[in-house]
C-alpha positions as CSV (number, residue, x, y, z in Angstrom):
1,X,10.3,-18.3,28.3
2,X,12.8,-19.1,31.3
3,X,15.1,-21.8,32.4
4,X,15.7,-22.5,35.5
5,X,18.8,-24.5,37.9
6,X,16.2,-25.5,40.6
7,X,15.0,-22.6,41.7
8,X,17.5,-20.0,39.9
9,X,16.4,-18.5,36.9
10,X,19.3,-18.9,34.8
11,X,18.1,-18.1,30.8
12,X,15.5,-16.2,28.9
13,X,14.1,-16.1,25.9
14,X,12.0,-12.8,24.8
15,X,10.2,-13.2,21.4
16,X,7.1,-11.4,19.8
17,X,4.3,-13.3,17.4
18,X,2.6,-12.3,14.4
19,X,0.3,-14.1,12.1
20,X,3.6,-14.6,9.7
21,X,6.0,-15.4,12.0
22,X,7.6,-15.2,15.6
23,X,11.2,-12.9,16.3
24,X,13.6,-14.0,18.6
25,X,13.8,-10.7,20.2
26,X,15.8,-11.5,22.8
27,X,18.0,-14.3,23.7
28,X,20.4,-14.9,27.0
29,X,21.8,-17.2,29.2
30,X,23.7,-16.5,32.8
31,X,27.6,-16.7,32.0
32,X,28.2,-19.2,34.5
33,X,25.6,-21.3,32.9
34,X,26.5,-20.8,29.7
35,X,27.6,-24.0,26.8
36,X,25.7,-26.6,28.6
37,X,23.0,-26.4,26.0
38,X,20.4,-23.8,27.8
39,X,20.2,-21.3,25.0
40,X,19.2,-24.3,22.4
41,X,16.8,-25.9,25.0
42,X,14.9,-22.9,25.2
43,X,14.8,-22.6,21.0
44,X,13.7,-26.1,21.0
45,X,10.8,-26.0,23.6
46,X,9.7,-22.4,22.1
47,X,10.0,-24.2,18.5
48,X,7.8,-27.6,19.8
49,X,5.1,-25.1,20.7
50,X,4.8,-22.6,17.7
51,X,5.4,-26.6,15.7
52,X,1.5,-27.2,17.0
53,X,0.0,-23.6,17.6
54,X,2.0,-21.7,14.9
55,X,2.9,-20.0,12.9
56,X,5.4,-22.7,11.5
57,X,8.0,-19.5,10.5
58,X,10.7,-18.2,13.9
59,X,13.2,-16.0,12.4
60,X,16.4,-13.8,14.6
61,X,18.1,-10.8,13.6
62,X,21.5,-11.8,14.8
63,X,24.4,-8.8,15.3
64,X,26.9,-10.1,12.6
65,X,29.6,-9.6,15.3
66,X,27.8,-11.7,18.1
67,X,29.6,-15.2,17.1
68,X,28.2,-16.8,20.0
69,X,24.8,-15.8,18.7
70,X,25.4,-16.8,15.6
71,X,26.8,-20.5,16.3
72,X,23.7,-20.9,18.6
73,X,21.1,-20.3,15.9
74,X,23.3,-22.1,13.9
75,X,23.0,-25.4,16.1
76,X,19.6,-24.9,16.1
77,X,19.4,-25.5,12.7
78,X,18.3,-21.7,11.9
79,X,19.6,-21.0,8.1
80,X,21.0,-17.2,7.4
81,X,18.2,-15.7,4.8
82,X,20.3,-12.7,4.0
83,X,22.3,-10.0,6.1
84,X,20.2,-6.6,7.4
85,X,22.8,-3.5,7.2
86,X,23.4,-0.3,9.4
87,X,23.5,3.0,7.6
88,X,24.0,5.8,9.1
89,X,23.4,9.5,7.6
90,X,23.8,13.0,8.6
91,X,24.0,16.6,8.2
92,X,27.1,16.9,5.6
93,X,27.0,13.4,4.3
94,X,26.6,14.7,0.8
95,X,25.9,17.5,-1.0
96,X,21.7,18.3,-1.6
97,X,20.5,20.5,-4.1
98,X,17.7,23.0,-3.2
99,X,14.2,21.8,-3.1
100,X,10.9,23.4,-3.5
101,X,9.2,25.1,-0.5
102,X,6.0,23.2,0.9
103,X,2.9,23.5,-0.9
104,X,-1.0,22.7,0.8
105,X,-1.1,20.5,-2.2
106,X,-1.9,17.2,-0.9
107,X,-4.1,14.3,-0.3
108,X,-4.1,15.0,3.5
109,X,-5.6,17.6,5.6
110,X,-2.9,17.5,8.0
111,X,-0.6,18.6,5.3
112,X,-2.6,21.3,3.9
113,X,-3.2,22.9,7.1
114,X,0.7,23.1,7.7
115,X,2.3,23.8,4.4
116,X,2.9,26.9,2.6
117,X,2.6,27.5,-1.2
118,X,5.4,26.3,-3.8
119,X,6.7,28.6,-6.1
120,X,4.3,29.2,-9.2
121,X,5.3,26.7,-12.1
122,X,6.8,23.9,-9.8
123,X,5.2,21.1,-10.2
124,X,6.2,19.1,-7.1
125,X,6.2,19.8,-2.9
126,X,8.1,18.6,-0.5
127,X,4.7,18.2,2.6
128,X,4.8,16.5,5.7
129,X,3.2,13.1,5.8
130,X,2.4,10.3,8.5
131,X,2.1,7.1,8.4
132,X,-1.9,6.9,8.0
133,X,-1.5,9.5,5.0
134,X,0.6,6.6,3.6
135,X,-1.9,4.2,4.4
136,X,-4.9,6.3,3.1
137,X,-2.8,6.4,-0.1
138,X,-2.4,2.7,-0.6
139,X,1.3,3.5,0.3
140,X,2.1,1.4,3.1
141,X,2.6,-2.4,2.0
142,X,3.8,-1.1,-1.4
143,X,6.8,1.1,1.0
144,X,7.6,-2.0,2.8
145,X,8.6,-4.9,0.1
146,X,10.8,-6.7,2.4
147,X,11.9,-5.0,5.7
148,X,13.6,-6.2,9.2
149,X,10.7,-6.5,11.9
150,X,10.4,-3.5,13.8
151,X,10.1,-1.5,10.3
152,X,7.4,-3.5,9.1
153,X,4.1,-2.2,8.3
154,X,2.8,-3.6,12.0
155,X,5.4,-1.8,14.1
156,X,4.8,1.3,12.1
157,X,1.3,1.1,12.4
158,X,1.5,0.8,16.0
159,X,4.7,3.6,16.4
160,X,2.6,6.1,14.3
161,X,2.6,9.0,17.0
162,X,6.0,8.7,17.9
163,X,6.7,8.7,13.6
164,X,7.0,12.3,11.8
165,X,7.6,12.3,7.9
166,X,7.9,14.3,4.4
167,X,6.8,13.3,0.9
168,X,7.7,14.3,-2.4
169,X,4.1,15.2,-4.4
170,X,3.0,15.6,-7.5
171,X,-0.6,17.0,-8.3
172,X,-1.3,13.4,-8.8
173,X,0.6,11.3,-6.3
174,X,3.0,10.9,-3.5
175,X,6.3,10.2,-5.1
176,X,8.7,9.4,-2.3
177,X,9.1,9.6,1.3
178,X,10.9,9.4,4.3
179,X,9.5,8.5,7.8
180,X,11.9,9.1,11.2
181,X,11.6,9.3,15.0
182,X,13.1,12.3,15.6
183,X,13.7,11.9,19.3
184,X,16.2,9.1,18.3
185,X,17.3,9.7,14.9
186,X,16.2,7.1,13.3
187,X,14.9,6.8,9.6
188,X,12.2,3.8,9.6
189,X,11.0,4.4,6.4
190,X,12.7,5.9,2.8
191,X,11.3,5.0,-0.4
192,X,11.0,6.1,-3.8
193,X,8.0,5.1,-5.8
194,X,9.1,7.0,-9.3
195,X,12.5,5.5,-10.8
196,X,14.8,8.4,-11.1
197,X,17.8,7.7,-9.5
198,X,17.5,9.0,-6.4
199,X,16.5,12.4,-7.1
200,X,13.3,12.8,-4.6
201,X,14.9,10.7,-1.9
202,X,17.8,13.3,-1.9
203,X,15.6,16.1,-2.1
204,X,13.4,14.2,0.8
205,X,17.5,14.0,2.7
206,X,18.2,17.8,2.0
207,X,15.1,18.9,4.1
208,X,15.9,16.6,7.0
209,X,19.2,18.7,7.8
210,X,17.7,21.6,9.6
211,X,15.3,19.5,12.0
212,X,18.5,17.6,13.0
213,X,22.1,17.8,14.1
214,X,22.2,14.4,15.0
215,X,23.7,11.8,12.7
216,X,20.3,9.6,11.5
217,X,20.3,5.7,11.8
218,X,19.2,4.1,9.0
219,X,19.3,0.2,10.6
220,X,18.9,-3.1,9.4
221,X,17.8,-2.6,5.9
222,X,17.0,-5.7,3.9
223,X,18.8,-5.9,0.2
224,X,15.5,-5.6,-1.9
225,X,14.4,-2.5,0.9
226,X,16.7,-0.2,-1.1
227,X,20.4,-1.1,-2.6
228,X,23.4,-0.3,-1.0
229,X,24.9,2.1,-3.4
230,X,21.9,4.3,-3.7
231,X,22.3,4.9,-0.5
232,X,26.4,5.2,-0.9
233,X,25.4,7.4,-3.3
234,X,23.0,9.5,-1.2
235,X,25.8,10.3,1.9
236,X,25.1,6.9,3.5
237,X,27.7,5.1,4.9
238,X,27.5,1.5,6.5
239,X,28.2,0.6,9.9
240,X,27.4,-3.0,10.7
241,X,24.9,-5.3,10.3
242,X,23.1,-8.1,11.3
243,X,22.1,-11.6,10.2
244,X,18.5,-12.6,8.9
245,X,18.3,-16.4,10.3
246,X,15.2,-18.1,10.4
247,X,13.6,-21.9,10.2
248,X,10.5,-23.2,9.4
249,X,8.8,-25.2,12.1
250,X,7.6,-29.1,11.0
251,X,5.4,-30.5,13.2
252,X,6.6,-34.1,14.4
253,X,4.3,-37.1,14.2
254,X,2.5,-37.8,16.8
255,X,1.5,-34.6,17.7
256,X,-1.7,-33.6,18.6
């Protein structure tokens, strides 16, 4: 959406739609046209048309620092959900034992093509994975309780060529994993499906450090994603965050 000062576009507003909700992906008005109520006028005419057409849920991920941002969606009657942290991890961040070589044990072909055998008597392999192995697996929604938009199941889904991965396996199951684009560090996905402290995601960590000297972003994760001192505890260190605001759209009488 744009506004407009007769004919000078002077605001935009960038958002995406899914079936549960629309993001405010991108909000801005010129700086000479800015507190004269732009930025809320084109909230309110984006939120009269989702009010009819849905869905009824708009949600922003606001940088915590941005207080302009934040008193905008505030006026607009957005209520903060929860904050989305930055982590960041790299190569030193904390000390990783040794983990099992690759093993062709696995419940994709992919993976057994490319792997080598473990060691005889270990019982689990750290093996490549991509997102459709998760999928295949029935991993994908259970990876992804709770998670900031562009790490949701969708955005994976859609990003899976640009995605590499490893999992932690078992004879029986995939046990934890860690997804990441290498070409710009970032971690999209890290999960543990077995409760043991941490011990597979920091097996999944200590195989990351040869394919990487960059330091890996670990962004916006959600509070019930994965708590912030297992990942203290695993070399992560925070470094920022944003705001989880959102609103749930009513539609007025009236309307159509």
């Amino acid at each position: 959406m744009v506004a407009f000062s007769r004919s000078d576009p002077i605001g935009v507003l960038i958002g995406a739609k899914r079936p549960s909700g629309t993001l405010v992906h991108k909000i801005a008005v010129h700086p000479d046209h800015r507190r004269q109520g732009h930025g809320r006028y084109l909230l309110a005419s984006l939120g009269s048309k989702l009010a009819i057409l849905g869905p009824p849920r708009i949600m922003a991920e606001v940088p915590e620092g941005l207080a302009a941002g934040c008193g905008l969606f505030s006026a607009s009657e957005f209520v903060q959900e929860t904050t989305l942290t930055d982590f960041v991890w790299g190569p030193g961040s904390s000390e990783s034992g040794a983990c099992p070589d690759p093993s062709t044990r696995s419940g994709s072909s992919r993976a057994k093509s490319r792997d080598e055998r473990a060691p005889q008597g270990a019982s689990r392999w750290v093996i490549p994975v991509t997102v459709d192995d998760l999928a295949a697996n029935g991993l994908l929604e259970e990876a992804h309780p709770q998670v900031c938009w562009e790490r949701s199941v969708e955005t994976l889904t859609a990003r899976k060529d640009d995605i590499a991965g490893l999992a932690v396996a078992s004879d029986e199951r995939i046990e934890a994993c860690v997804l990441y684009i290498e070409r710009t560090a970032e971690i999209v996905s890290f999960r543990s499906f077995i409760d043991d402290g941490g011990a597979r995601l920091k097996q999944l960590l200590s195989r990351l450090r040869p394919q990487s000297k960059d330091t890996f972003m670990f962004p916006k994760v959600h509070p019930v994603e994965i708590s912030k001192e297992l990942l203290e505890a695993l070399g992560f260190r925070q470094a920022g965050g944003h705001l989880l605001c959102a609103a749930t759209l009513r539609q007025r009488s009236g309307s159509p």
